[in-house]
N, C-alpha and C positions, 0 to 999 in steps of 0.2 A: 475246073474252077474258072468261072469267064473270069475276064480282064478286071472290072470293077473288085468284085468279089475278091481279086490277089491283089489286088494296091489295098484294099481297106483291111488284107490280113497284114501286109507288110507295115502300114502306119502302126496297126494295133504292137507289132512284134519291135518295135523301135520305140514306141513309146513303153513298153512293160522295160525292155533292155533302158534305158534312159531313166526311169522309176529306180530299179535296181541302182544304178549307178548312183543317183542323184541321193536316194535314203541311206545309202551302204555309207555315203561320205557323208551326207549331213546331217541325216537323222530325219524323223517328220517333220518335227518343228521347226526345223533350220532350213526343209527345201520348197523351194516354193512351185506352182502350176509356170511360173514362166523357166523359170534353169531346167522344168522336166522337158517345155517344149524348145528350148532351145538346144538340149543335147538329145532330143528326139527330130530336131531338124525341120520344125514343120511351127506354125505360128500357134500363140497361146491359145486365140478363135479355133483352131482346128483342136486342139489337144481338149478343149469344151466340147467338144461335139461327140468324143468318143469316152468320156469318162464322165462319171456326176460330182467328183467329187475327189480333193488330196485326197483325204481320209480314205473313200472307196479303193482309190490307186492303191496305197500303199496295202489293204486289206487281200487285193486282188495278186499282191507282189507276195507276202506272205503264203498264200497261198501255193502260188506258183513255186515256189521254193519247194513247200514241204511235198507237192505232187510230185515233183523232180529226183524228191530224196527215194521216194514210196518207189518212184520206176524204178532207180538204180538196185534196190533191193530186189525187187521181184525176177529183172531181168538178172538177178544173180544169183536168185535163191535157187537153192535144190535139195530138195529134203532126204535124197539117197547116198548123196556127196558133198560134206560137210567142207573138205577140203575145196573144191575146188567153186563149192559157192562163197565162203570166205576168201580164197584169193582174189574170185571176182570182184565181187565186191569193193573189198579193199583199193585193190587197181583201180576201177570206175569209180569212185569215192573220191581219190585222190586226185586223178587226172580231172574230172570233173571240177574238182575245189580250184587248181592250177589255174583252168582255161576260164573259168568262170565263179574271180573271188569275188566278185559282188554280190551274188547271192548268200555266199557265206558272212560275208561280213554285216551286210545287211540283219541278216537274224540276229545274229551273235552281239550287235547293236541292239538288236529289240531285247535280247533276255539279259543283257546286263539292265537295261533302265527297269526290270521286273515284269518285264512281258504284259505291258497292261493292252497291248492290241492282239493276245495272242488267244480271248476269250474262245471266239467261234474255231478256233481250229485246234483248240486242246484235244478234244474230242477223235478228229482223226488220227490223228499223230499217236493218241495212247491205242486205239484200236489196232494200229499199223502196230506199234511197237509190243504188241499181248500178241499181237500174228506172228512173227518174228521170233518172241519169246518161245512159242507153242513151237514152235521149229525145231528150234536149239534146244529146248526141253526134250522132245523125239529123239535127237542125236544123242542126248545124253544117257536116256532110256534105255535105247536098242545097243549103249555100249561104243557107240561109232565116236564118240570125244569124250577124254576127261571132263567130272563136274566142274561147269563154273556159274557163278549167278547170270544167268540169260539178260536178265535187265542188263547188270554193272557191264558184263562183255559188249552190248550194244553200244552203251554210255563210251564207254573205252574207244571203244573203235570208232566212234563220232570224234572224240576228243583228239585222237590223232589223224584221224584221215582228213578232218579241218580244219590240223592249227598251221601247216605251212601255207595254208591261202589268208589263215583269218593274223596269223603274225610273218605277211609273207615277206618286211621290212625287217624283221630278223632272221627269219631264213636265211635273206639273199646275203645277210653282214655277215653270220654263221658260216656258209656254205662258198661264201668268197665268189659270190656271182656276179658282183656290181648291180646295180639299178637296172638292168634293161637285159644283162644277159638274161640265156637260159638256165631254169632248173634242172639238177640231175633229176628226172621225175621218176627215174630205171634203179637209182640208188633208194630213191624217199619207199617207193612201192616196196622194194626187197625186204627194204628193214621191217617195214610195217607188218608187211605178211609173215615173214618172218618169228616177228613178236606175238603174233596172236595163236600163229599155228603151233608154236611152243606150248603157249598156255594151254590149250587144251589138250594137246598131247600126241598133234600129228607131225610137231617134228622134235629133235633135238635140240638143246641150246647149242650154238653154235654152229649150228648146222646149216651146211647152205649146198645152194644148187650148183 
């Protein structure tokens, strides 16, 4: 990549990081093309240059979110080892949510206000989510997991793998971390996995490593 070419990915990559931040806390209507270029570091003139439009940005942030979700799955899928693509998973889901709650809280902002920016990407997100389904459908089939509804366990497993990023201000009061310490992220992972691998039948309750 010449020189040019990697300064005009790094402004792109600070201005998306800066989008994120700036929607996660304020919403679209509340942020404006200049707080995006001032917590992207670079003047409101430039931040025109490389976007058309809030409304595009935030479309493009959207986006970005849910392609991030679809990797974490894929690189953890395995259709012969139910167990240890659900652990994955879970781990990279969470760790994920931790290092980068802006993404999560960003969405989680869009589908409380009734997802009206969420038209063009319903589409992938249920495609991904039937692939996913077909999955754990297979495991259930060939006997390798207890039934459970492939949707609801998906649903579930979003639901917890993103509520200590998306209520990470109750976490931290919960879990007696103060404001700025760290999370136990070894404790949140165990439990999770834990839970899921119960339900379907590859571990015991109670049961730990």
């Amino acid at each position: 990549m010449n020189p040019a070419r990697k300064k005009r990915r790094l402004i792109r990559d600070a201005i998306r990081d800066a989008a994120l931040r700036e929607f996660a806390r304020n919403g679209l209507a509340g942020t404006s093309t200049q707080a995006i270029a001032d917590a992207a570091g670079i003047s409101k003139a430039q931040l025109h240059y490389y976007i058309s439009s809030k409304e595009d940005l935030y479309q493009e942030a959207l986006g970005y979110i849910l392609s991030e979700w679809r990797e974490i799955f894929f690189l953890s899928s395995s259709r012969d080892d139910p167990e240890t693509a659900i652990r994955t998973y879970i781990e990279r889901k969470i760790r994920h949510g931790l290092e980068h709650p802006d993404s999560l809280r960003l969405f989680a902002k869009e589908m409380a206000r009734g997802a009206p920016e969420m038209g063009e990407h319903w589409p992938g997100l249920q495609a991904a989510v039937d692939e996913a389904s077909a999955v754990i459908q297979v495991w259930i089939d060939d006997g390798k997991i207890a039934a459970v509804d492939p949707l609801l366990f998906q649903i579930n497993m979003w639901a917890v793998t993103q509520h200590y990023a998306e209520y990470e201000a109750q976490t931290r009061t919960l879990m007696k971390a103060g404001p700025n310490g760290p999370l136990d992220a070894d404790r949140i992972v165990d439990e999770a996995i834990q839970l899921f691998l119960t339900r379907c039948g590859l571990a015991q309750p109670g049961e730990k490593e």
